[in-house]
N, C-alpha and C positions, 0 to 999 in steps of 0.2 A: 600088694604094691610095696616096693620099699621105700620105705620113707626117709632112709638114710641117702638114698643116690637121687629123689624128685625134690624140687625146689616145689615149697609148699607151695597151694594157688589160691591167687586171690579172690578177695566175693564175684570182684568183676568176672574172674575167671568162670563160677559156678553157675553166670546168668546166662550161659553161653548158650543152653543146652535151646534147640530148637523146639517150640509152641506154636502154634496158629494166634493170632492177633487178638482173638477172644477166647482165653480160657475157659473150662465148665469143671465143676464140680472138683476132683481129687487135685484135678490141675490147676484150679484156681487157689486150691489150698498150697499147692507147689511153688506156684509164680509168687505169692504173697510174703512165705517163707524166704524165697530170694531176695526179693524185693529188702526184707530186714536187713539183708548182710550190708545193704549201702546206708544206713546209718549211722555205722562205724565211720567219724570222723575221718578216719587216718584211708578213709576210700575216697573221700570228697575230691582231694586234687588231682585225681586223676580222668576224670570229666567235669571238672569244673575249678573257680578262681575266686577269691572272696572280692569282694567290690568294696575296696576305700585306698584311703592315699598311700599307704604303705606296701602297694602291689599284692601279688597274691603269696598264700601260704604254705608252702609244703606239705608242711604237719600241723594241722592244727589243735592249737591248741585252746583253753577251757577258754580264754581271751578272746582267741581268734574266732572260735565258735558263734560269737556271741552277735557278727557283726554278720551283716548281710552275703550271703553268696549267688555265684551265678555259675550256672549247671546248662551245658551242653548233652542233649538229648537227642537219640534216633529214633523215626518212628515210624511204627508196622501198621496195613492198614488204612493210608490215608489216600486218597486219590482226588483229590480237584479240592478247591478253595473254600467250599462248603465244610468239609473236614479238617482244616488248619483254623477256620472259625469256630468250631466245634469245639475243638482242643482245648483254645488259646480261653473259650469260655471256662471250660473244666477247670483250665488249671488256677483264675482268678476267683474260682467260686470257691478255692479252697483256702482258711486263713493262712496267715504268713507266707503267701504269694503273693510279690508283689509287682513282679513282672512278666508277659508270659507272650512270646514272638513265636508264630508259628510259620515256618516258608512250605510254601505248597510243592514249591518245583523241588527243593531239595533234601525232605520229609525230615529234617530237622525244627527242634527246639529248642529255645531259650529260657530258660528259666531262674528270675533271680529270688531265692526266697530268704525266709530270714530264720537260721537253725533254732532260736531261742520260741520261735511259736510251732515251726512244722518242720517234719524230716523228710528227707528225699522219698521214703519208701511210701509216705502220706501222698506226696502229690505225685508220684510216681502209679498211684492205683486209682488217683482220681482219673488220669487217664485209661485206665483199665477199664474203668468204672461206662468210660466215656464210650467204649468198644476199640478203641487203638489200644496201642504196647508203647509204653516206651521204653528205650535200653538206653544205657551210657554211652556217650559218644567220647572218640578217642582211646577206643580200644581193639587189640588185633582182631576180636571176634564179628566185627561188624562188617569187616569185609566177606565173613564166612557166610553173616546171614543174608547181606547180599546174594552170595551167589547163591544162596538157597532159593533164594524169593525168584530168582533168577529160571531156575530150574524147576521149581513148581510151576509157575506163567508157561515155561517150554512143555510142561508134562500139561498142562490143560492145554496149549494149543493145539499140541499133539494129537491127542485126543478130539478136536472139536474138529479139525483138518480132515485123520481118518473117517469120522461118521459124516462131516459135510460131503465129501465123496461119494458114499456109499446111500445118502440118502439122497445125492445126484442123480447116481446111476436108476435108482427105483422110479424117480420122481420122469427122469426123461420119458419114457413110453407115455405119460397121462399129457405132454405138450404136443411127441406129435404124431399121436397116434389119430386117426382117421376114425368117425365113427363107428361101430361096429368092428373095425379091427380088435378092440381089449372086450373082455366078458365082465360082467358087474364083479364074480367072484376075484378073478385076476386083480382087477383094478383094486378089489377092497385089499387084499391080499398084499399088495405093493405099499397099500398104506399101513396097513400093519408094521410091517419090516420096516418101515421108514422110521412108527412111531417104536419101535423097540430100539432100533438104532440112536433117535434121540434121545435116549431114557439115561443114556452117558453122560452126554452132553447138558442134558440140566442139571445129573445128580453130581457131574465130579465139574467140568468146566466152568459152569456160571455158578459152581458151588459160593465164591466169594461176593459176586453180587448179590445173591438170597440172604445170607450173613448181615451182610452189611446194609439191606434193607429191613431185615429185621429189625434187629440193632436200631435202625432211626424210628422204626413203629415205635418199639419200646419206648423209645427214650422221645417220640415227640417233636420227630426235628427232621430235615431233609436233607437229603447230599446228592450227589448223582448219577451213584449206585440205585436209589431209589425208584425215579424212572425205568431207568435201562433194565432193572428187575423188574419191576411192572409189568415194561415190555413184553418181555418175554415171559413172563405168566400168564401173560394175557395172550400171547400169540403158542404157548401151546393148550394151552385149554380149549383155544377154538378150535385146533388141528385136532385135539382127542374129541371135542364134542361131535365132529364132524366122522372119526374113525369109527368110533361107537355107536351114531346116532346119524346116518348120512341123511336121514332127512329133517332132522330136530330143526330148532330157532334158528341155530348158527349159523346155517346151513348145509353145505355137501363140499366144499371147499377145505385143503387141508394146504397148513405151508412150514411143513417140517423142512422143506429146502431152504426157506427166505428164512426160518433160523437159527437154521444150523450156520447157514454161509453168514448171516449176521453175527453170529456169536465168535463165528470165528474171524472175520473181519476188525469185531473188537476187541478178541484178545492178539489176534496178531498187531495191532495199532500199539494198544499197550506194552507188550513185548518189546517192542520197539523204540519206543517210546523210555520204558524202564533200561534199555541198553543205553539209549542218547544222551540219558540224563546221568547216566554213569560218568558218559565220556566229555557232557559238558561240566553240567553243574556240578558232580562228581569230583570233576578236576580241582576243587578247590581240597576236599574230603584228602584226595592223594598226593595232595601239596603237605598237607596238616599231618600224615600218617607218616611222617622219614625217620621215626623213632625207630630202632630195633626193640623188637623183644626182649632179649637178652642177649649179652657179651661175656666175654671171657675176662676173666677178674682174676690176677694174683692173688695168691694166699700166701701165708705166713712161711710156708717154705718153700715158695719161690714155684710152688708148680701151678696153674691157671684150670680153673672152675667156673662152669659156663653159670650165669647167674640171670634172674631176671634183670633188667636195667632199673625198675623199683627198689631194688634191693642196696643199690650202690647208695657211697657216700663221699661225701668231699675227701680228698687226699688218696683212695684207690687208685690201682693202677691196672688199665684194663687193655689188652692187647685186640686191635680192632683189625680185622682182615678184610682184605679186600672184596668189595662189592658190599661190604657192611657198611652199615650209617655210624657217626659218634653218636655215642648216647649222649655226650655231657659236653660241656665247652670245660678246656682244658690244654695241658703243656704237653708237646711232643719229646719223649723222653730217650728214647732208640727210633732208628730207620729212618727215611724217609719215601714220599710217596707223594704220588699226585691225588689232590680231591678234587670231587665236583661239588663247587660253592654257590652252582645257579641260582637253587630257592634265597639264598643269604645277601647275593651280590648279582643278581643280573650276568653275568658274566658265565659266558657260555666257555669260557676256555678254560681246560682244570688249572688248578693254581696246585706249585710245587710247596709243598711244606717238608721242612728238616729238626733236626732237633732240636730242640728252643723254642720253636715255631708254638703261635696260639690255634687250635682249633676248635670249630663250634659245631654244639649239636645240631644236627637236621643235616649237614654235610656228610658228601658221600665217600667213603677212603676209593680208590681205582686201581692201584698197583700191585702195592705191600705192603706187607704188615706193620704196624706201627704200634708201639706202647705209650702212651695216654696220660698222665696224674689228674685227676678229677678233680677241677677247678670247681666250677659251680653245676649245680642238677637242676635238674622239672623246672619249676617255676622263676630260675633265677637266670636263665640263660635265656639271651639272646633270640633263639627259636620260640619258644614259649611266647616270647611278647608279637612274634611274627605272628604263632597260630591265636594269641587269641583277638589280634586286629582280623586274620582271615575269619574268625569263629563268627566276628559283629557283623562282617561284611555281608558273612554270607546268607545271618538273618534277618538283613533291614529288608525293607519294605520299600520300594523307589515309588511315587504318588500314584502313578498308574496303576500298580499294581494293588497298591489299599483301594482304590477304586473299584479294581475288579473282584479284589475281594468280598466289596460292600454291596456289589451288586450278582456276586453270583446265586445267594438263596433269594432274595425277588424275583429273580431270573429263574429258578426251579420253578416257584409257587404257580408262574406264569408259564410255565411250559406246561405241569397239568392240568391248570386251568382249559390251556389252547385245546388239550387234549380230550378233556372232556367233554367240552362244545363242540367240537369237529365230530366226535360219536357218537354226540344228541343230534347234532345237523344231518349225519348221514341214518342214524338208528331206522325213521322209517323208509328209508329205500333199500336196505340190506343191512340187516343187523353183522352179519359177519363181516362185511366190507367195513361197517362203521369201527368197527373194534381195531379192525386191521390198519384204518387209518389212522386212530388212536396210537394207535404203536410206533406207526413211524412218525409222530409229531413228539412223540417222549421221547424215541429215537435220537433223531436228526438235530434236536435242539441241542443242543450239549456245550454247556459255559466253560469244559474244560479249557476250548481253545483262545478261548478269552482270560480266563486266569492265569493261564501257560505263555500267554506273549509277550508279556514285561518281565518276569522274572527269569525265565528259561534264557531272553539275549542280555540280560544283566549280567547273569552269573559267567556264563561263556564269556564274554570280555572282562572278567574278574579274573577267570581260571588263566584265561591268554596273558593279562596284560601282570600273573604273578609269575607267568613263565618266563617274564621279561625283566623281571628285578622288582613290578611298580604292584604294591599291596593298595588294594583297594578299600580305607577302612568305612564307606560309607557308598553306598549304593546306588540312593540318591544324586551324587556326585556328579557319575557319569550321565546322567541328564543334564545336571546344570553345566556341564562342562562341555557338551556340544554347543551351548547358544553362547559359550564366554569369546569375547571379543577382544580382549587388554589381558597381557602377564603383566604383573610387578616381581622384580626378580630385589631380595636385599641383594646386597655382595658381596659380604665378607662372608667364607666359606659355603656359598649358594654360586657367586659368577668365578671366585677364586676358592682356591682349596685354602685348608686350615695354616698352613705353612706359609715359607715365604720363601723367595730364591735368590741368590748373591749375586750381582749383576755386573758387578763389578771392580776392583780394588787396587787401592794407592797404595804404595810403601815409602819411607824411609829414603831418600837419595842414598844408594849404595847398599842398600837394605838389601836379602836375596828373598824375591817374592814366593820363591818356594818355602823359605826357609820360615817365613812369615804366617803363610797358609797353615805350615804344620804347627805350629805353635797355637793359634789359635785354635784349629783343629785338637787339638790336646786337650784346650779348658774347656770349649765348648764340649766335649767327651761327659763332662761331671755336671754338666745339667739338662733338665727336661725341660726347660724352658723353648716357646717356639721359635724363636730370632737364633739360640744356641744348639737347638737343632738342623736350622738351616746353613748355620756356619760350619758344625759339623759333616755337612754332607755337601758340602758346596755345589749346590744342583745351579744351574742354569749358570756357571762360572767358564764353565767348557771352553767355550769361545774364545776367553781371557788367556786363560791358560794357554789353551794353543799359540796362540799370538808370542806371548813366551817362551815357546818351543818346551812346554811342560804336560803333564798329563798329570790327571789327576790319583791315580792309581800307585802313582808311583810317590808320592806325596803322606804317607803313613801319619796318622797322628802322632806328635810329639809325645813323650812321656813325662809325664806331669806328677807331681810332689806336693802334699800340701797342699793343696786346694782346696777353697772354700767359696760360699754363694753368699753374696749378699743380695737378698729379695729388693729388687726395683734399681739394682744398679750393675751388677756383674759377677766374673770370678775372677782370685789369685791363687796364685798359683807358681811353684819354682821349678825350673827346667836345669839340668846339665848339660848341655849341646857342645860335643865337640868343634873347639876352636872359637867357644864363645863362654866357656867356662858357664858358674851356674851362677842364674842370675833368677829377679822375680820379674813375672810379668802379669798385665790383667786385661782384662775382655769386657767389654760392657760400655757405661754410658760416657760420653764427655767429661761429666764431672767426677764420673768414679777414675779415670783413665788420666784426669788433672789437666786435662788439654784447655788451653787458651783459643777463646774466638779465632784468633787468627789461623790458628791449626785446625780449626773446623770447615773444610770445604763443604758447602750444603751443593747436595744435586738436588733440586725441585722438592717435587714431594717424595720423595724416597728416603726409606729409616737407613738409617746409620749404627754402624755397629763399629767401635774403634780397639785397637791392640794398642796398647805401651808396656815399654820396658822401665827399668830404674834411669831412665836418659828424657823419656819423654813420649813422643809420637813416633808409634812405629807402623800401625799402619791402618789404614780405613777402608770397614766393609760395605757397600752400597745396597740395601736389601731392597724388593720389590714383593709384591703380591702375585703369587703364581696363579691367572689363570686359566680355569681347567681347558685344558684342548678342546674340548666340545661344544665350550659356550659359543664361541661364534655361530657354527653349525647349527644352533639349536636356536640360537637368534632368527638367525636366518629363515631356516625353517617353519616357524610360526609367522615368522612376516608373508610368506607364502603362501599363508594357510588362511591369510586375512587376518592375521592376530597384531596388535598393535604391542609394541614390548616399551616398557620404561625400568628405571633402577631407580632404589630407595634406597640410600644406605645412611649411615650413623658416622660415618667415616669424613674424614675431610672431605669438602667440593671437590677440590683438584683430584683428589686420588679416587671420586667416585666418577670425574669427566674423564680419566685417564681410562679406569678400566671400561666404562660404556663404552669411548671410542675404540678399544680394541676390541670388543665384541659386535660390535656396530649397530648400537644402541642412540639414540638422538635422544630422548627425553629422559635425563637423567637429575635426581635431586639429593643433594649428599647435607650434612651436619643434621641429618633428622633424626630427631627425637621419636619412640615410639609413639609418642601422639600427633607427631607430624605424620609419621606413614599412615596412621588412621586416619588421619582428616584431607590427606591429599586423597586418599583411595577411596573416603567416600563421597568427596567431589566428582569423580570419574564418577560414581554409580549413582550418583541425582542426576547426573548428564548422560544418565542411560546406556552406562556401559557396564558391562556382565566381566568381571574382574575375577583373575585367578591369581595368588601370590604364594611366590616359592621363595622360602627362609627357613634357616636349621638354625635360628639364635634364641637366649630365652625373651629378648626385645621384640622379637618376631611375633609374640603369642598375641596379641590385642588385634596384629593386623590379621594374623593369620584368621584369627576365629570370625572377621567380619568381612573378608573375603567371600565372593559368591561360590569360589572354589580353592580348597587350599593346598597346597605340595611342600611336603618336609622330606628333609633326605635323612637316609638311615642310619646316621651318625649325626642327625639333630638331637639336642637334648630334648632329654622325654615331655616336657611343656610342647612344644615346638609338636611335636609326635603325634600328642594326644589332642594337638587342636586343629589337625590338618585331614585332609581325605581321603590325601594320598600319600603315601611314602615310597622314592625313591630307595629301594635298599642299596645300591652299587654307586649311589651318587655321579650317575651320567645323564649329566644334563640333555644328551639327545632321547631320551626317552619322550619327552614335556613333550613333541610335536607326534609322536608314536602314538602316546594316550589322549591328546587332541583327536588326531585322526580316527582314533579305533573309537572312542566316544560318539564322534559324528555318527561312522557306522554304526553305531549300536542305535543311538534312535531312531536311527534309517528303518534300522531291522525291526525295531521294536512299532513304528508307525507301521509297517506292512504288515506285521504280524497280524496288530489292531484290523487295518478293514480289510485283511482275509477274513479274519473270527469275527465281522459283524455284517462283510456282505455275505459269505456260507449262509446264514444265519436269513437274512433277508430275500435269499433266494431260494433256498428249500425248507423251509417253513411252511409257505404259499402254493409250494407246489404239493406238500405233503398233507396240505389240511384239503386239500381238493381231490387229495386219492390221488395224485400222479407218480408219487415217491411211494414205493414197493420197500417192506424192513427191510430187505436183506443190502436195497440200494443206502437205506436210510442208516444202517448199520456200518458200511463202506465210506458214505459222507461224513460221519462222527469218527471215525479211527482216524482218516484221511487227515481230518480238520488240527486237529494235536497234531499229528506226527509231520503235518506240514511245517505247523508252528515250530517245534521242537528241531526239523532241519532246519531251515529257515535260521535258527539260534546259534545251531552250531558250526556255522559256518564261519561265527567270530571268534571260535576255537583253534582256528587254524593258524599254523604259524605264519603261512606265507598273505592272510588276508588280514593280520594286525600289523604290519607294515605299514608306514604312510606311503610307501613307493607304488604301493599295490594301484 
């Protein structure tokens, strides 16, 4: 290989190579040796974030090391809630782990440890140790072993399909053949071929169940692979006792049909099943993945070298082509082109970017090519804080679902118990029948579909509702947020945007109000300030303007001299304007602009913003709260939905009655103090209402956090961020009735799920400890029972059923 044209690779890179879930012997010495390479600090951030106030680290350093981190992990091998228990034991049994979240439905892990007592590749093998794998999450090889795992499940159903066939076609002549039609040889004959035919089907098909029951002999503990192996050792033993031995204990009875079509009943469920969960809970995993690989990077003479995206650094410039993601948040420096901004901004329409322009990683380019300066990387950009809200989301645990968890190994212990007793009950009327019915009570019982019903319609309405703009950072949430009855909306930048809009403006008797405009327009030019940026862009002035027979376009900023800011009052600033020679002028308050009371026209509650020249008063701007187009709509909406809306703001009375009333809002309460919005809102909830509150300010954080459900929008400061549930990333306030409605639906779906998975349960139980349920039937009920649950789930995946219109 030449090492001069490959971009080295990293450890990540070398864990890629495919293993079976429990290594042996040469290969455990291989996996182990892997495992080392991620204790190289400088691997850590790229499956994981350190956890303290200062965010997370790139590169860490001897400092940074020292402090706690959290590590995202995939995992091989696990199958029902019995297994994510298993795990989440492993990895607390090991020191300096001190956290350890394991989700059944979307075989990830959370792990937060602390580098100063243990390293990734320690508690990385305690899960080895456990009989799972775990690999790094957030890298491109996971999708590869996906579809491996993928195509193995295909290559055993394959296989279970063709011999369930062919031990069909044997097995038919012994149903309806007529006595004496078959000869004793014939008949043994038929069974033979059956039992060679099945010798596949144990050794390669249910090869993962034997594994995996092993494993829990070993190690002392149950899951439930462990039945379902049982099963099926127990139901071919009788079928060989019976080929070898037709008149033994057993008896003469053989039912290599009932499990062949059983084995293949349950890996076709699973297959299935492992496809659904791709496309629901999955969806969060391919929200998290818009990284590239690698881009094309200028080099020092100006010619471009495709590089990994690890490899960059701030101030690069990297040329991103179309259908590529950015790697980095960063300046548009040549071209222009359309991106797709959905994961970042809800907004399904591409947004045009040109040169100047800011873009952010996780953003799709669509047209052309574009060159890039590399603002910020990995852990500092904008995307980065999306995935690791999607990372928490997607490993909480909603009550239900801890529930199901706590109760699925009672739920084993008691399924072999039933089993037992049903084939001491039946043992003296037919030993073979007792075994048989034994089988399908280990069968038929199966807690997957009870661990699979809360978390499998969570994550589906997680995946839907970040296809919409709204990141889900708690899970729980969307429980509590179907029984919520009351929003509290602040208002400043939650009912109105951050700006303000110019509503209005007087001049000067004789003054020319264009001339006026521009001049202001000039100062306001040299600050960032938000009153002189709204004068700058004179939004919502339109109207005025026209009335003056004026357009706003045609109105240029004046060209300004000298100008300076002073903090809490304005700017000056000298102009030359033909036919008015050069004079000074300024922008800003009353007292900075020297105006006398009487020259202060007050409209209501509306800010003022005044011009004067060296003369006096020249002219006053009327500024208003812009707001957002959607607040009404989304008022409305919830009042619809049975939701009670009030406003809390910090802002004048008047100016918080003004904007309620235009949003059409009745209970509104304004001059409050963040201890006023706490003690009003939890007034409501001693009065028994279930309160949801949407604010992006850092005053917002007290109420936000004691809210039963909370909403910050994506350009809340990160307080605000960090203590809410949900985050609005597009800041459209009609989402709040969208995530209302889809919440309803999901406990919907999540109560059906429930007494699907405990009436199945109550009704072929009873039929199978009495010998009425046949494995192969009891084998069909258990696949049935998941992959009901699992559609059932994703149907909150769909675009057109997270609508509230639906």
């Amino acid at each position: 290989m030449n090492s001069a044209s490959t971009a080295p690779l990293s450890s990540l890179d070398l864990l890629a190579s495919p293993t079976e879930a429990q290594p042996a012997g040469g290969a455990a010495a291989r996996e182990s040796e892997r495992l080392s390479l991620l204790d190289d600090p400088q691997e850590w951030p790229v499956f994981g974030r350190r956890c303290d106030d200062t965010g997370p680290s790139e590169v860490p350093s001897e400092a940074a090391a020292s402090g706690p981190w959290e590590s995202q992990v995939v995992l091989e091998g696990m199958h029902c809630a019995a297994c994510a228990l298993t795990i989440e034991q492993a990895l607390l049994a090991v020191p300096g782990v001190m956290e350890a979240q394991v989700n059944a439905a979307t075989h990830r892990a959370r792990v937060v440890w602390q580098p100063a007592q243990v390293a990734p590749s320690r508690w990385m093998s305690a899960v080895g140790a456990a009989g799972y794998r775990a690999l790094p999450a957030r890298d491109a090889f996971t999708v590869e072993l996906r579809q491996q795992e993928q195509r193995r499940a295909l290559w055993r159903l394959g296989v279970a399909g063709f011999c369930m066939m062919q031990v069909m076609m044997y097995a038919w002549p012994a149903y309806v053949a007529s006595p004496g039609d078959m000869t004793d040889d014939m008949a043994q004959l038929l069974r033979w071929a059956s039992w060679v035919l099945t010798l596949p089907v144990m050794l390669f098909s249910c090869s993962p169940f034997f594994r995996n029951a092993w494993r829990d002999v070993r190690q002392r503990r149950i899951s439930m692979d462990f039945p379902v192996a049982l099963g099926m050792a127990v139901t071919f033993v009788v079928s060989s006792a019976a080929t070898f031995d037709a008149n033994g204990p057993l008896g003469h009875e053989v039912y290599y049909d009932s499990l062949t079509m059983f084995v293949f009943f349950l890996l076709t469920g699973r297959w299935m099943e492992l496809r659904l969960r791709d496309r629901t809970a999955g969806a969060l995993e391919a929200l998290m993945n818009r990284l590239p690989d690698s881009v094309e990077r200028r080099s020092a003479d100006g010619q471009f070298e495709r590089v990994a995206v690890r490899r960059l650094v701030v101030g690069d410039v990297v040329r991103v082509l179309p259908g590529e993601g950015f790697p980095a948040d960063g300046e548009v420096l040549e071209g222009e082109t359309l991106v797709d901004e959905a994961l970042l901004t809800g907004e399904s329409r591409p947004v045009h970017h040109a040169m100047g322009s800011q873009v952010t990683a996780g953003s799709h380019n669509l047209s052309a090519p574009v060159l890039v300066r590399v603002a910020r990387l990995g852990a500092d950009t904008r995307f980065a804080e999306i995935v690791t809200m999607m990372e928490h989301a997607s490993m909480d645990k909603p009550r239900l679902a801890l529930l199901a968890d706590r109760l699925a190994r009672p739920f084993l212990l008691a399924v072999l118990a039933a089993a037992v007793l049903s084939a001491a009950w039946w043992w003296s009327v037919d030993p073979g029948r007792a075994l048989m019915v034994a089988v399908a009570v280990l069968i038929v019982t199966c807690p997957c579909a009870l661990s699979l019903a809360t978390p499998a319609a969570m994550l589906a309405a997680a995946g839907a509702l970040a296809r919409q703009g709204v990141l889900v950072r708690n899970l729980q949430a969307l429980e509590a947020l179907a029984e919520v009855d009351q929003f509290v909306f602040d208002k400043t930048g939650t009912l109105t945007r951050d700006g303000m809009t110019v509503q209005a403006m007087r001049v000067r008797p004789g003054f020319d109000p264009g001339l006026a405009l521009r001049l202001a327009r000039g100062l306001a030019a040299h600050s960032l300030h938000p009153v002189s940026r709204s004068v700058h862009s004179a939004a919502g002035l339109s109207p005025a303007l026209h009335k003056l027979g004026l357009a706003l376009g045609d109105l240029a900023p004046a060209v300004m001299d000298q100008v300076r800011e002073v903090s809490g009052s304005g700017l000056e600033g000298r102009a030359n304007l033909f036919g008015h020679g050069e004079a000074s002028y300024r922008l800003g308050s009353a007292s900075w602009c020297h105006l006398s009371p009487a020259e202060m026209a007050r409209a209501g509650d509306l800010q003022q913003v005044y011009l004067a020249d060296e003369q006096g008063w020249l002219a006053t701007f009327d500024l208003q709260e812009d707001v957002r187009e959607d607040a009404a709509e989304a008022v409305r909406h919830l009042q619809a939905l049975g939701v009670g809306v009030a406003l809390l703001s910090g802002d004048r009375a008047a100016s918080a009655g003004r904007v309620a009333g235009q949003v059409g809002i009745e209970r509104f309460h304004g001059d409050c103090a963040p201890a006023d919005k706490l003690a009003i809102m939890r007034e409501a909830q001693r009065e028994g209402h279930h309160v949801a509150m949407v604010g992006d300010g850092l005053n917002d954080g007290p109420v936000l956090a004691g809210a039963h459900v909370s909403f910050a929008f994506g350009n809340a400061v990160p307080l605000a961020r960090s203590r809410s549930d949900f985050v609005v990333m597009g800041g459209q306030l009609s989402r709040l009735p969208d995530t209302v409605a889809l919440a309803r639906r999901t406990l919907r779906v999540v109560r059906q799920n429930l007494i699907w998975a405990a009436g199945y349960n109550a009704i072929c139980v009873p039929l199978a400890v009495v010998g009425w349920l046949p494995a192969w039937l009891a084998g069909l009920g258990m696949a049935l029972s998941s992959l009901i649950v699992v559609l059932n789930a994703a149907r909150l995946s769909l675009p057109s059923l997270s609508l509230r219109s639906q």
